[in-house]
NUPAVO-296195 format. One record per atom (N, C-alpha, C): residue in one letter; chain; x, y, z. Coordinates in pm, 1 decimal. Example, Ala and Ser with C-alpha at 12.3 -4.5 7.8 and 13.67 -1.06 7.14 Angstrom:
REM NUPAVO-296195
numar, kolnu, px, py, pz
a, A, 1319.0, -569.0, 780.0
a, A, 1230.0, -450.0, 780.0
a, A, 1320.0, -330.0, 780.0
s, A, 1285.0, -225.0, 708.0
s, A, 1367.0, -106.0, 714.0
s, A, 1290.0, 3.0, 787.0
***
This chain:
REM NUPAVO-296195
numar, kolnu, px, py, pz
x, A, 82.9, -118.7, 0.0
x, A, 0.0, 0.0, 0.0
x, A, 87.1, 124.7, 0.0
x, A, 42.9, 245.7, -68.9
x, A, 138.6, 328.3, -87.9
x, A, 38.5, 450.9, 26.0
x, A, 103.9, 507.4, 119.2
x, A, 97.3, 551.4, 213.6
x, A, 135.8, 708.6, 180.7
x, A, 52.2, 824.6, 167.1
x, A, 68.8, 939.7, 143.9
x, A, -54.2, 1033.8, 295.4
x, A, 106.7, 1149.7, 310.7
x, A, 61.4, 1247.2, 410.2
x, A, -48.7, 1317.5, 350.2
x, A, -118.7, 1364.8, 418.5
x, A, -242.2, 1433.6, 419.2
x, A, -270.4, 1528.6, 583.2
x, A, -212.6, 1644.7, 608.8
x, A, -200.3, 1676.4, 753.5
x, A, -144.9, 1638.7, 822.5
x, A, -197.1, 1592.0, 949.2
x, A, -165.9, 1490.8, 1042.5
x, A, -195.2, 1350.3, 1012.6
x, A, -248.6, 1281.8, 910.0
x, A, -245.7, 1138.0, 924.6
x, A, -236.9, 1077.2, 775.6
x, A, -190.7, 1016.2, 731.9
x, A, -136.3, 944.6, 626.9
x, A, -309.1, 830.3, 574.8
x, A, -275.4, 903.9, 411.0
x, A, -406.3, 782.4, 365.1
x, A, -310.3, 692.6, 270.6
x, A, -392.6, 551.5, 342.6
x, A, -300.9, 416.4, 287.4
x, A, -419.8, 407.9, 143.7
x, A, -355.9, 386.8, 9.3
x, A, -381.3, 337.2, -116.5
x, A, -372.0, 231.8, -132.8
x, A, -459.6, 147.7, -214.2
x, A, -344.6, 1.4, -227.3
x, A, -276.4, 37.5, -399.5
x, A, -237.6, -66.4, -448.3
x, A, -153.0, -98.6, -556.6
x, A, -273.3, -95.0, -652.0
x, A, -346.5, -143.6, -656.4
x, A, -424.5, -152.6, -723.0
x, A, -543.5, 3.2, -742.6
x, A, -559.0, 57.7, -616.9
x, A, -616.1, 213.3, -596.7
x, A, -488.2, 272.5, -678.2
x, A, -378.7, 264.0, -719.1
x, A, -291.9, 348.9, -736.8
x, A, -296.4, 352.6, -900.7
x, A, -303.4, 238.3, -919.4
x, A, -349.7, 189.3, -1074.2
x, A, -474.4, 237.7, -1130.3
x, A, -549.6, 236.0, -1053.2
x, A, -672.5, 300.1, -1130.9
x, A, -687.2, 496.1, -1098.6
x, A, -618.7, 550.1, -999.1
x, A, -605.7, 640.8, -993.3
x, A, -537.1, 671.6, -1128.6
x, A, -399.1, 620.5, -1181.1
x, A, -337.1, 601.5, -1261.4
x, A, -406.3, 647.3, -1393.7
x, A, -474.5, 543.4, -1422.5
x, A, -586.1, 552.6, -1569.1
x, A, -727.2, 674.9, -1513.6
x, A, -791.3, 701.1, -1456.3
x, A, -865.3, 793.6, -1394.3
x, A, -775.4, 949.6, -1460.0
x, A, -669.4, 934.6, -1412.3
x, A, -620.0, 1085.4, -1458.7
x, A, -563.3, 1106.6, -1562.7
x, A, -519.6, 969.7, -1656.3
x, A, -494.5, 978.3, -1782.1
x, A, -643.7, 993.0, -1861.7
x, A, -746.8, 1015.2, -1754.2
x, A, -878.1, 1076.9, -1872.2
x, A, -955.4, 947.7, -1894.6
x, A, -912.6, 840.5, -1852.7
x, A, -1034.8, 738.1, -1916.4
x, A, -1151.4, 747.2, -1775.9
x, A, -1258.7, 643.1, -1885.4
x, A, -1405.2, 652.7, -1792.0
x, A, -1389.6, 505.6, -1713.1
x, A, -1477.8, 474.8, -1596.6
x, A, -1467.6, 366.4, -1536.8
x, A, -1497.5, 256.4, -1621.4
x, A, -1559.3, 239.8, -1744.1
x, A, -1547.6, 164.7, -1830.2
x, A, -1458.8, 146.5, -1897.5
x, A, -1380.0, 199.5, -1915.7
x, A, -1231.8, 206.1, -1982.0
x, A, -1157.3, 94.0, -1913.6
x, A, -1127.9, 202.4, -1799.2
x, A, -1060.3, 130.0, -1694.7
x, A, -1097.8, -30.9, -1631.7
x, A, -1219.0, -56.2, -1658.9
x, A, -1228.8, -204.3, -1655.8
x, A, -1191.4, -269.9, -1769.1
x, A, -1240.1, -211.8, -1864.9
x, A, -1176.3, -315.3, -1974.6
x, A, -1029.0, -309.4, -1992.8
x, A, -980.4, -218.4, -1972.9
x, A, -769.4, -254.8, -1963.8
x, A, -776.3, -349.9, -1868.4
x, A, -813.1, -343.8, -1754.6
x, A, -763.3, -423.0, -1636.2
x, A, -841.3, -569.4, -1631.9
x, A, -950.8, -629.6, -1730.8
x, A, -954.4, -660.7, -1713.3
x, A, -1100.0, -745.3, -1630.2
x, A, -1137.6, -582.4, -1544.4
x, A, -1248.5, -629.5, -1386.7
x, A, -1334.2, -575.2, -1449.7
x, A, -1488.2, -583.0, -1383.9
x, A, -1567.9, -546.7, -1393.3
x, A, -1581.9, -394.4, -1364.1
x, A, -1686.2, -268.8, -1413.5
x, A, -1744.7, -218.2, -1432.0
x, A, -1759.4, -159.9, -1283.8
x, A, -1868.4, -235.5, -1245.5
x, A, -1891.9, -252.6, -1074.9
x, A, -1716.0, -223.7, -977.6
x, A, -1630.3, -304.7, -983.5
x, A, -1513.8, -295.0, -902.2
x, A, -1450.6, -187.2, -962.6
x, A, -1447.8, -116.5, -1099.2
x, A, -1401.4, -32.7, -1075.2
x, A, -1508.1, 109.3, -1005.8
x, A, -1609.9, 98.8, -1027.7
x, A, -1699.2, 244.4, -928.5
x, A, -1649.8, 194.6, -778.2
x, A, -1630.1, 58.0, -674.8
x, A, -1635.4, 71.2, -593.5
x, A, -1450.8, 99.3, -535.6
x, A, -1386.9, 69.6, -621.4
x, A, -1258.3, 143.5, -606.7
x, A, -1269.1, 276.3, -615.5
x, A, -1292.6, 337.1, -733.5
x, A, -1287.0, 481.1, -731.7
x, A, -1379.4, 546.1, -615.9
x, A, -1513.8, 506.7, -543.7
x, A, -1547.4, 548.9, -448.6
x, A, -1440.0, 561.2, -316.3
x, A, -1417.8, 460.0, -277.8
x, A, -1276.3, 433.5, -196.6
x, A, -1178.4, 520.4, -234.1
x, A, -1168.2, 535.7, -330.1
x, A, -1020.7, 615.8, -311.6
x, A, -1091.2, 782.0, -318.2
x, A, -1198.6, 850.9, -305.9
x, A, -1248.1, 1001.8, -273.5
x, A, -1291.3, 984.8, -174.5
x, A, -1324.0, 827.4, -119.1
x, A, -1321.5, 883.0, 32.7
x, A, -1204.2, 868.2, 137.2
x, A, -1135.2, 779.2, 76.1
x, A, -970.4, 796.7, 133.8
x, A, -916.3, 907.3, 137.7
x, A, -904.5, 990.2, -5.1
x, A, -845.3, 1102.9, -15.6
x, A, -945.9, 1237.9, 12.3
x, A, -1019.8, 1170.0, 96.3
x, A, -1158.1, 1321.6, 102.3
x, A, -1149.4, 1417.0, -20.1
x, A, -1183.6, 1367.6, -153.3
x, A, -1246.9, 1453.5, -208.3
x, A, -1311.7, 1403.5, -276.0
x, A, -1437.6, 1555.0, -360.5
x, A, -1587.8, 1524.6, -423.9
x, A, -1562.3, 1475.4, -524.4
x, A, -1506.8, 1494.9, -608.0
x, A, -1485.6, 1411.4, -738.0
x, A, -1410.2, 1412.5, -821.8
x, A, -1402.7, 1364.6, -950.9
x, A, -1256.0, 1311.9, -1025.9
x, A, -1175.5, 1424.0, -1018.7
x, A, -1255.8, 1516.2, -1069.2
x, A, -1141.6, 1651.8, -1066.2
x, A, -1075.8, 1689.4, -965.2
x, A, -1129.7, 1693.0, -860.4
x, A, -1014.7, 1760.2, -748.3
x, A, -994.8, 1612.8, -718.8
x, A, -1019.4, 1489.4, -716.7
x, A, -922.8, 1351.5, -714.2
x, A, -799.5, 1400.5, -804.7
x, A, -772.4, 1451.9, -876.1
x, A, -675.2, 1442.1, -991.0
x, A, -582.9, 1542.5, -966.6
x, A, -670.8, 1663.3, -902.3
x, A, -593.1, 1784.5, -831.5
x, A, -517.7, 1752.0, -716.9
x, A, -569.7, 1670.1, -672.5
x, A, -513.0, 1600.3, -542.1
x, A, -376.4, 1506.9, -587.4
x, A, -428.3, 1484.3, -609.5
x, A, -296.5, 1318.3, -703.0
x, A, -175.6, 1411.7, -797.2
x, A, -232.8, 1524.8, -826.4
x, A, -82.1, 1616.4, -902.5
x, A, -22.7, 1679.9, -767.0
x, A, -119.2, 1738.8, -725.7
x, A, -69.1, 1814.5, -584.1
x, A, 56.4, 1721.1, -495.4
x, A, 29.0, 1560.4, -474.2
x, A, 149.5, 1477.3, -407.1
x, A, 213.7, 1429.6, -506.8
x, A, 215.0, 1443.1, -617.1
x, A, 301.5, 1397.3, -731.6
x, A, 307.8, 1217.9, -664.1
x, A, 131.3, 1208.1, -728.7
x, A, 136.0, 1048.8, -750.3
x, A, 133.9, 1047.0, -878.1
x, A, 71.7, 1136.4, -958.3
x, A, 49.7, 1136.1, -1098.8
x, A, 119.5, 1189.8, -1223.0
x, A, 131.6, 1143.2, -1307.0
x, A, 252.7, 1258.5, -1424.3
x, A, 117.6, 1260.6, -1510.8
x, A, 104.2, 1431.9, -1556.9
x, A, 10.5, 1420.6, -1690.7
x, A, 81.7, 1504.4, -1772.8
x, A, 115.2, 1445.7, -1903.0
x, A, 176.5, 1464.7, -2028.3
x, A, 364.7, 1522.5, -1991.6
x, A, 371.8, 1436.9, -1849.7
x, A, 541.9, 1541.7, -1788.7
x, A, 466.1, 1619.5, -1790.6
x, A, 404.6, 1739.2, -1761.5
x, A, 407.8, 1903.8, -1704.1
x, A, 412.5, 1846.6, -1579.7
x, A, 320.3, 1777.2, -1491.8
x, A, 306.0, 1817.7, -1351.5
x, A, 398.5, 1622.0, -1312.1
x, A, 494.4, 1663.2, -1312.5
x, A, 534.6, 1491.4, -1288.0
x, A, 570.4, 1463.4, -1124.2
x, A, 625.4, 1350.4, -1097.9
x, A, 659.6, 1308.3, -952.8
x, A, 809.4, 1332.9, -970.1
x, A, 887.6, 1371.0, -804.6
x, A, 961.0, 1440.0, -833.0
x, A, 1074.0, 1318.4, -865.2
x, A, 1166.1, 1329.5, -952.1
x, A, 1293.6, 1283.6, -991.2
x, A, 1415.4, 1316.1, -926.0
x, A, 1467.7, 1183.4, -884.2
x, A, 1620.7, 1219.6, -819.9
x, A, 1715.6, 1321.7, -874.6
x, A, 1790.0, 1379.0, -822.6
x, A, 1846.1, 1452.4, -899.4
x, A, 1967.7, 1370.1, -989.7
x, A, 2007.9, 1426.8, -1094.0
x, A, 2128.3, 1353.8, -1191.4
x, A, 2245.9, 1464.9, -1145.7
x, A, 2350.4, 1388.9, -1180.3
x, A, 2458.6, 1451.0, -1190.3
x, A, 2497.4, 1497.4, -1272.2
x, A, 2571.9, 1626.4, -1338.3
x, A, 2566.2, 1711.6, -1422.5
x, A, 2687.3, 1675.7, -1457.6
x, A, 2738.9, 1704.0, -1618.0
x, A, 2815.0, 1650.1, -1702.2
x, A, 2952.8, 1769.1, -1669.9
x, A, 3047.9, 1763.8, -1667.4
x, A, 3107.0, 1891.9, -1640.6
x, A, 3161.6, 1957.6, -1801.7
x, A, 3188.5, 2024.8, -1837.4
x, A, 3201.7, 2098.1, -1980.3
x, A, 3309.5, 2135.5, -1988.8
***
């Protein structure tokens, strides 16, 4: 489970919440997202419920605002998760 601060208390995700958060903010519909993965229709609404009430919010959009805000999410690289730093080439 991937474990992100929120205030004072940390909301646990699982692997699978992280995955469909994943496809959720790359823009697909919960039908989408079942058919990549696979599941039903049904498991994915009752995941995505779970994860706005994990992450207390109303809906996809500020879910997605939320998920750029901790850099769980990269959309198109603009808003990505942060990267180690590299070491610079000297010239």
């Amino acid at each position: 489970m991937a474990s992100i601060g929120n205030g004072s208390s940390a909301i646990s995700l699982s692997k699978r919440e992280m995955e469909i958060l994943e496809l959720l903010a790359s823009g697909m519909t919960n039908q989408d997202i079942a058919k990549s993965l696979e599941i039903s229709k049904r498991t994915v609404d009752n995941h995505v419920s779970n994860i706005l009430t994990k992450t207390r919010t109303e809906n996809r959009v500020t879910l997605v605002r939320w998920a750029l805000q901790w850099g769980k999410v990269c959309i198109d690289d603009v808003t990505c998760c942060t990267l180690p730093a590299t070491a610079q080439n000297p010239e």
